[in-house]
C-alpha positions in Angstrom: 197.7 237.8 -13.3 198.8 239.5 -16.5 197.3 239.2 -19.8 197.3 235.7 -21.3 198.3 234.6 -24.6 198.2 231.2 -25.8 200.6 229.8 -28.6 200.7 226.1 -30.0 204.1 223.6 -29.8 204.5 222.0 -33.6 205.6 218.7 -33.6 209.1 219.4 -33.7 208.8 221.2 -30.4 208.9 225.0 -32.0 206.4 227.7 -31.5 205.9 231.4 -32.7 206.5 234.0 -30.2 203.1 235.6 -30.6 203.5 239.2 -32.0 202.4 240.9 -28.6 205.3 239.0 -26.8 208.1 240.3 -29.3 206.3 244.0 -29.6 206.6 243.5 -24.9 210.0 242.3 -24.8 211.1 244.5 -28.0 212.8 241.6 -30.0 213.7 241.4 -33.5 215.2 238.1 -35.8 218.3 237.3 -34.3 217.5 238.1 -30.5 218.6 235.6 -28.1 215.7 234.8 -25.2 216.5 233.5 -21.5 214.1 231.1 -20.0 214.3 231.2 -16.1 212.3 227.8 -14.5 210.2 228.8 -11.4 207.7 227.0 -9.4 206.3 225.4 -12.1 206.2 228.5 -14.4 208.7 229.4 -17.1 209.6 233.3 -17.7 210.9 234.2 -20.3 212.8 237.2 -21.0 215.1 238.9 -23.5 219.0 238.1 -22.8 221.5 240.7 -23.4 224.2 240.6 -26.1 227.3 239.3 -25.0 230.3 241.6 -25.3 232.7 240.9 -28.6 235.6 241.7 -26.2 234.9 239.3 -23.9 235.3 236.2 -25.4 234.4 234.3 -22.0 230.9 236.2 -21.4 228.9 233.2 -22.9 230.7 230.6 -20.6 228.6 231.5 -17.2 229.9 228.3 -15.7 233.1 230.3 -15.6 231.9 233.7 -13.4 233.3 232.5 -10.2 236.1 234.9 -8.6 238.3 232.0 -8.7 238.3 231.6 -12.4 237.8 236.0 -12.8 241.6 235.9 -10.9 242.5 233.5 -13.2 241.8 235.1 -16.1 242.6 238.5 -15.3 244.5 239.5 -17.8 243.3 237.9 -21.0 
């Protein structure tokens, strides 16, 4: 196992990323994070800035093929 660091949850369920999380994953004010559920576990990762010209990149529920033929040319 990897190093441990331990944070605390306020009462209105927000924490601070400790500064040895941002300084790993290299985020600044502004950056978006992913949390993927596993097994019990949470990790918890950067996610990547969604392209300006694709105005359908934050709508993931829409990546099928079905819907990329769809909207092909837009």
């Amino acid at each position: 196992m990897g190093t441990m660091i331990v944070s605390k949850i306020t009462s209105k369920a927000q924490t601070t990323i400790p500064q040895a999380v941002r300084k790993a994953l290299g985020l600044r004010a502004g950056d978006s994070l992913t949390y993927v559920i596993e097994d019990g576990r949470v990790i918890l990762m950067r996610s990547e800035a969604a392209s300006a010209d694709d105005p359908f990149a934050a709508f993931t529920e829409w990546a099928g093929e079905a819907d990329s033929r769809a909207y092909a040319g837009f």
